[in-house]
C-alpha positions, 0 to 999 in steps of 0.5 A: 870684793870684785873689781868690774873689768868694764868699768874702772873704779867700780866695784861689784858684788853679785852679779847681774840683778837680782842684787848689785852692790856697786861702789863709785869712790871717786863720786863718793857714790855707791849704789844698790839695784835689786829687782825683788825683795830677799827670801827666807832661802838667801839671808845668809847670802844676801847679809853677807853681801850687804855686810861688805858692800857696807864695810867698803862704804865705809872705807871709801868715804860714801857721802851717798847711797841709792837705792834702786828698786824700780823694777822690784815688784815685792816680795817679803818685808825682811828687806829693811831688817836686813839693811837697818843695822847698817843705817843710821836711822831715826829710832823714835821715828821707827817706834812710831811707824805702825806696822801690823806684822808677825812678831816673828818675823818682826820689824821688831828685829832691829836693835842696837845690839844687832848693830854693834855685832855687825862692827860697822858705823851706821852709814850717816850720809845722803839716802835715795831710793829710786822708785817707780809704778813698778815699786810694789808690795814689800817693795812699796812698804820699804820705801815708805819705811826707810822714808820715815825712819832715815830721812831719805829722799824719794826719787823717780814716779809715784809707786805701783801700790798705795795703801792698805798693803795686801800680800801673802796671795792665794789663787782659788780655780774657777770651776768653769775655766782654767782661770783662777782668782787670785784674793790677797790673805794680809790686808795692812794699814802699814803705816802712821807716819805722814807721807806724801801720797797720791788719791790711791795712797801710792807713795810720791817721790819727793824729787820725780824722775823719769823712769828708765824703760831700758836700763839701771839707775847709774852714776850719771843719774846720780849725779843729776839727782843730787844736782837736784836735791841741792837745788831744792829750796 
C-alpha cells in the first residue's frame, strides 16, 4: 500500500490509469478509475491489486465505492469475475442474467467457494459506476452486470453502446485502397434483466451527470453524487 504525497489520506495503487485503486477514509469514500478492461496477460496483477485495495476497504470502513469507467471504451468480459468475489451481490439476480458466453472463460466463474478463499467480507455498501458515451463494449455489459446483480446506482450519460453487444472485431482489407472494413465476430443479446435504456438500447444512468471532459471522477464529485442519491425520492 502507497501513500500518494500529493494528496494526504489518499492511498493508491498503481499508478496512473489504466487502473487506480484509490481510498478516501475520512469520506468513507473509495474509488476505482480504469480506462479499458483487463487482458488474459495482467490477471494476476491486476487480482492482486483488487485484492488489496479490497482488504483496505474493509479496514477503513467504506460505506461507498465507484467505479469510474467513463473513458473505458472495452475490452474482454472478465472484469466482473475479477471484481465479483469482493462484492456482496444478489446471486439469483445473477443466475437470471442472460448472458451468451464461452463457458470457458464464463461469467459462470463466481462462486461462493471463490469468495471464502479470498478472506474478505463482500463489500456491502453503497455501489456507483460513473459511465458515459464513452462506456463501450465490455465496459458497457459490465455496467449492465453490476446493475443487475448489486443494485448499483448508474451515474453520468447514457453509455456509447446499446444492445445486441458486438466484439471480438476482424478487419477485412478492401482490395482497391489501403482501408479496410472492420465487422464484429459475437453478436449478443446479453441481457434478461429490465434496465433502463435508450431507443439505441444504450444503458441510461439512473442519476446524470456531466461528463468530465479534463479530467477523473474525484472526491468532490462523489460527494455531490451522493447529495444526489440521498435526495431522490
Amino acid at each position: 500500500m502507497l501513500f500518494h504525497p500529493r494528496l494526504p489520506g489518499i492511498f493508491s495503487w498503481g499508478g496512473n490509469p489504466p487502473y487506480r485503486f484509490q481510498i478516501y477514509p475520512e469520506e468513507s469514500i473509495a474509488i476505482i478509475r480504469y480506462n479499458k478492461s483487463f487482458w488474459p496477460d495482467e490477471y494476476s496483477e491486476t487480482d492482486s491489486l483488487i485484492h488489496h485495495f479490497f482488504q483496505d476497504c474493509a479496514h477503513h470502513n467504506i460505506q461507498y465505492l465507484f467505479f469510474d469507467v467513463s473513458r473505458n471504451e472495452g475490452g474482454v468480459l472478465k472484469s466482473y469475475d475479477l471484481f465479483g468475489p469482493y462484492l456482496k451481490f444478489k446471486r439469483k439476480r445473477y443466475e437470471r442474467l442472460y448472458l451468451e458466453r464461452d463457458g470457458t472463460q464464463g461469467w459462470h466463474d463466481l462462486s461462493i467457494e471463490n469468495r471464502i478463499d479470498r478472506g474478505v467480507k463482500p463489500f456491502a455498501g453503497q455501489i456507483f459506476v460513473y459511465q458515459s458515451f464513452n462506456t463501450g463494449s465490455a465496459t458497457s455489459m459490465f455496467c449492465s452486470v453490476i446493475k443487475a446483480t448489486t443494485n448499483a446506482v448508474l451515474v453520468g450519460t447514457e453509455t456509447g453502446q446499446g444492445l445486441p453487444l458486438t466484439g471480438g472485431v476482424k478487419d477485412h482489407p478492401l482490395p482497391n485502397s489501403d482501408g479496410f472494413v472492420r465487422i464484429p465476430k459475437q453478436c449478443q443479446l446479453a441481457e434478461r434483466s429490465k434496465l433502463r435504456r435508450d431507443s439505441n438500447g444504450c444503458l441510461l444512468p439512473d442519476i446524470p451527470y456531466p461528463f468530465l471532459t479534463d479530467r477523473w471522477l474525484d472526491v468532490q464529485d462523489c460527494k455531490k453524487i451522493i447529495d444526489l442519491k440521498n435526495n431522490l425520492k
